[in-house]
SERO-4910 file (N, C-alpha, C, O; in steps of 0.05 Angstrom, whole numbers):
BEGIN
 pado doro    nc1    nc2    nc3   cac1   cac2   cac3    cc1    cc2    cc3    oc1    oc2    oc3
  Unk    A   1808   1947   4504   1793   1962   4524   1783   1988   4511   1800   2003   4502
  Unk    A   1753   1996   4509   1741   2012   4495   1756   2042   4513   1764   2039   4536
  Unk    A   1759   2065   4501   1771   2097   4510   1743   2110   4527   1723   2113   4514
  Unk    A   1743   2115   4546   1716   2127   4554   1711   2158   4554   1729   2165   4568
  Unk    A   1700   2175   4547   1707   2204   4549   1696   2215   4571   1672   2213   4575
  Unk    A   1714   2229   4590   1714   2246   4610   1692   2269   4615   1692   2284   4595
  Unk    A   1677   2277   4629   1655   2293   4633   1670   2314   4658   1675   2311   4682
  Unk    A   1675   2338   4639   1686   2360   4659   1663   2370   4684   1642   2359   4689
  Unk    A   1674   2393   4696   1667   2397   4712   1638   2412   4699   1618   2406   4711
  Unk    A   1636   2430   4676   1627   2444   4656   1605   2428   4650   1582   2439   4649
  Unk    A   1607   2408   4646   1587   2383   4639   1596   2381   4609   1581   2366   4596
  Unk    A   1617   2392   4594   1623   2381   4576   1643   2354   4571   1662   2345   4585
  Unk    A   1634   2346   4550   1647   2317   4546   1675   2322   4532   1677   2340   4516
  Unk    A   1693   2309   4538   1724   2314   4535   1735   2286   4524   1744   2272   4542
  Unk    A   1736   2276   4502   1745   2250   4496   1779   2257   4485   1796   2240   4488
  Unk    A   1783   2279   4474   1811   2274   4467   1835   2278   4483   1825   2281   4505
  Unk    A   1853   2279   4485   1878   2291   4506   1902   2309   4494   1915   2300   4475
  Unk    A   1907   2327   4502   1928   2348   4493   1952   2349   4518   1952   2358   4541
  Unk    A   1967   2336   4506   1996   2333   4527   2022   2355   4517   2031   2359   4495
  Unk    A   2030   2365   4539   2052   2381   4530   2082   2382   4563   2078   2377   4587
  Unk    A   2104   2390   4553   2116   2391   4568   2133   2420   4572   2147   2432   4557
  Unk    A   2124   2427   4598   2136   2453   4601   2163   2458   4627   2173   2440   4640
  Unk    A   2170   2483   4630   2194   2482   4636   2177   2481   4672   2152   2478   4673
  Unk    A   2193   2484   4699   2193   2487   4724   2177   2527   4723   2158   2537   4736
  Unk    A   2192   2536   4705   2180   2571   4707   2154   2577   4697   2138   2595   4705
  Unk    A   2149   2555   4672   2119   2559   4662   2100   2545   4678   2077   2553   4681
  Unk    A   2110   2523   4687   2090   2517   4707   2078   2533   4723   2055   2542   4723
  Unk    A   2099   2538   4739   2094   2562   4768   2080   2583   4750   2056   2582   4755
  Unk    A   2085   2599   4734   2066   2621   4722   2043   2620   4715   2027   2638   4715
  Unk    A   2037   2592   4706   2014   2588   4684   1993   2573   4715   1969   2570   4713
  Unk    A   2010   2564   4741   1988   2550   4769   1990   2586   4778   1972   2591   4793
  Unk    A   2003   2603   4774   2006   2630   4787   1975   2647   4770   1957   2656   4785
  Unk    A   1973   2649   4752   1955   2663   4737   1924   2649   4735   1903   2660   4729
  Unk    A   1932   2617   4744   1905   2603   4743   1888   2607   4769   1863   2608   4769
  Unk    A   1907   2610   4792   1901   2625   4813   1880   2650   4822   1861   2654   4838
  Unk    A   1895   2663   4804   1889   2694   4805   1864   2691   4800   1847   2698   4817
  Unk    A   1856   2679   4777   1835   2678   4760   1807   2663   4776   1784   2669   4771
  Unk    A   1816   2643   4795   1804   2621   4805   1792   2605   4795   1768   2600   4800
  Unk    A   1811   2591   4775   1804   2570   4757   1830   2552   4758   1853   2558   4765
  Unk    A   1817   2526   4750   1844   2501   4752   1862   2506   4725   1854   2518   4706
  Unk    A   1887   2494   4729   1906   2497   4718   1894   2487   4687   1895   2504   4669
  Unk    A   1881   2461   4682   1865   2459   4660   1842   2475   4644   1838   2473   4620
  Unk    A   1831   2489   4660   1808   2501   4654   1824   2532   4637   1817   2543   4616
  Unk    A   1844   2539   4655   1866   2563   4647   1877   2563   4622   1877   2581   4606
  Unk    A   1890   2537   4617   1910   2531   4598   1886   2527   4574   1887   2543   4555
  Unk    A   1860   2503   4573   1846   2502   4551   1827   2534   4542   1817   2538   4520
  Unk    A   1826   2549   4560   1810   2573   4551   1834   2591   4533   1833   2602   4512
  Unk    A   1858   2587   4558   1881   2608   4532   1882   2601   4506   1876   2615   4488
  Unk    A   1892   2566   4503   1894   2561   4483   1872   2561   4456   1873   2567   4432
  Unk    A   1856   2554   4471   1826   2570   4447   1824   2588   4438   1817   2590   4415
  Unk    A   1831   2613   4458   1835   2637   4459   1857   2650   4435   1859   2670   4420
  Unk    A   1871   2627   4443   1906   2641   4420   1892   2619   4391   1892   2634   4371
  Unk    A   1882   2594   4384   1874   2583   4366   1847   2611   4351   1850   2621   4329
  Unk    A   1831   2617   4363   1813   2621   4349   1827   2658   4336   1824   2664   4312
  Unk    A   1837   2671   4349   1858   2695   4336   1874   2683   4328   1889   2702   4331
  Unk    A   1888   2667   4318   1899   2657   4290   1886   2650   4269   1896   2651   4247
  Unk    A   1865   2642   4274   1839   2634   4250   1824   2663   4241   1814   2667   4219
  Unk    A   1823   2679   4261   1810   2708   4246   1837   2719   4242   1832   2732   4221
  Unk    A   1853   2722   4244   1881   2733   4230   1883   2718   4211   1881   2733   4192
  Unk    A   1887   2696   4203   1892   2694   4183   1869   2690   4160   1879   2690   4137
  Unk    A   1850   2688   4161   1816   2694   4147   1814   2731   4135   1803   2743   4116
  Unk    A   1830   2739   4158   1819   2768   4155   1850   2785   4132   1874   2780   4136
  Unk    A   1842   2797   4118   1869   2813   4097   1856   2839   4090   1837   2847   4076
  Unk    A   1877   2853   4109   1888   2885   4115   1901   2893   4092   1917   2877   4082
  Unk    A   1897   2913   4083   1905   2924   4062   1913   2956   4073   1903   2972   4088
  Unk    A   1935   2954   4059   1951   2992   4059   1925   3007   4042   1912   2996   4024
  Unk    A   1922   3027   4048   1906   3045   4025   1912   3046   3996   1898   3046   3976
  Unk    A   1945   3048   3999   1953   3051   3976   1940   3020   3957   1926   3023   3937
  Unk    A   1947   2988   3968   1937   2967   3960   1903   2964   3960   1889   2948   3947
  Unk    A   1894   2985   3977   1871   2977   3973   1856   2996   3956   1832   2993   3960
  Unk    A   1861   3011   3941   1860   3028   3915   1869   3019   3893   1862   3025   3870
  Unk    A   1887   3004   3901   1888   2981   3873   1875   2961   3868   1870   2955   3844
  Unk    A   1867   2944   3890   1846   2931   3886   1822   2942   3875   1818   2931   3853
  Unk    A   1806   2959   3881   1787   2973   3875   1792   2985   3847   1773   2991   3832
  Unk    A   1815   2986   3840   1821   2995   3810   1812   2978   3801   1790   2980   3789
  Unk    A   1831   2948   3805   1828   2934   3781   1797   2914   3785   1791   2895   3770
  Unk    A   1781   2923   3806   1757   2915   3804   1739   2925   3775   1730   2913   3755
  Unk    A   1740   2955   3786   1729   2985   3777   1736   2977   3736   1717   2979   3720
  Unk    A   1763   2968   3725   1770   2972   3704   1798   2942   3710   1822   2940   3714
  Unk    A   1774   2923   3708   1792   2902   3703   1808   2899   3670   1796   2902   3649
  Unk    A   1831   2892   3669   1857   2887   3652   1848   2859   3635   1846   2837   3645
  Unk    A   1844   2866   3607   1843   2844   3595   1860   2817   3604   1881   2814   3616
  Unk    A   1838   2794   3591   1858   2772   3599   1870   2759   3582   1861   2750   3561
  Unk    A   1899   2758   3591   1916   2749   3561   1916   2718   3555   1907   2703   3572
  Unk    A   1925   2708   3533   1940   2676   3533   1935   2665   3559   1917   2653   3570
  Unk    A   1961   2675   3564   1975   2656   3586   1953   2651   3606   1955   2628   3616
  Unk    A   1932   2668   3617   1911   2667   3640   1896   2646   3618   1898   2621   3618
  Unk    A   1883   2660   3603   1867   2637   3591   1878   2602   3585   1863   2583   3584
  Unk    A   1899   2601   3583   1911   2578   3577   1915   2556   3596   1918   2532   3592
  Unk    A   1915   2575   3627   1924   2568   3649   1894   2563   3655   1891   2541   3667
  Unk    A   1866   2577   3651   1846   2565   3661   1842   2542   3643   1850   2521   3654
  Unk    A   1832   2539   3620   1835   2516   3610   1844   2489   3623   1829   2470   3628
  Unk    A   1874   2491   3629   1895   2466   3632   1878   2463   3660   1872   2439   3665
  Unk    A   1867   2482   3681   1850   2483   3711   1830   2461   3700   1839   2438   3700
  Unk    A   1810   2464   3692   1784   2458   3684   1792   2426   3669   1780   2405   3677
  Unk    A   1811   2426   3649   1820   2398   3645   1823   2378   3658   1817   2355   3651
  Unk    A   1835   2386   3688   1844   2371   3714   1830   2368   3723   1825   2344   3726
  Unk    A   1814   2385   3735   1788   2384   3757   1753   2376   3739   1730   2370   3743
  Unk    A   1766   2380   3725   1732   2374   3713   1712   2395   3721   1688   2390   3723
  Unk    A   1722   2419   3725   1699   2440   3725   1696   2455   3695   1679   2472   3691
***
């Protein structure tokens, strides 16, 4: 029997399913706040979760630096450190593998 995909209320198309099990207290909080908001318990839960997915993707994309680290970076931009053996040796054996 072919899977048919669901057409929200949004008019977007919904073919996959995200199942989870929560306690009796997150329920009530999570139908308590969907409330407030005047949106269905679905519409609540997939906006948070997007919401918490897409600030994990710019957190972890994005790198904060101390001043102190970020003056070092800028150093060793500014007056990069010869490259010894071992780097060169190590690109080499790279380029061997991958074929770049």
């Amino acid at each position: 029997m072919a899977k048919t995909a669901k057409r929200s209320i949004s008019g977007r198309v919904r073919g996959e399913r995200l199942e989870t099990r929560v306690t009796a207290d997150q329920k009530r909080l999570i139908e308590h706040a969907a409330a407030l908001q005047g949106r269905t318990v679905t519409d609540f839960v997939l906006t948070s979760v997007q919401d918490a997915a897409r600030r994990a993707i710019e957190e972890h994309q994005n790198l904060e630096l101390s001043v102190r680290d970020g003056q070092a970076f800028v150093q060793a931009l500014v007056e990069p450190q010869p490259v010894n053996e071992r780097l060169q040796d190590t690109v080499r054996r790279y380029r061997e593998r991958t074929g770049v």
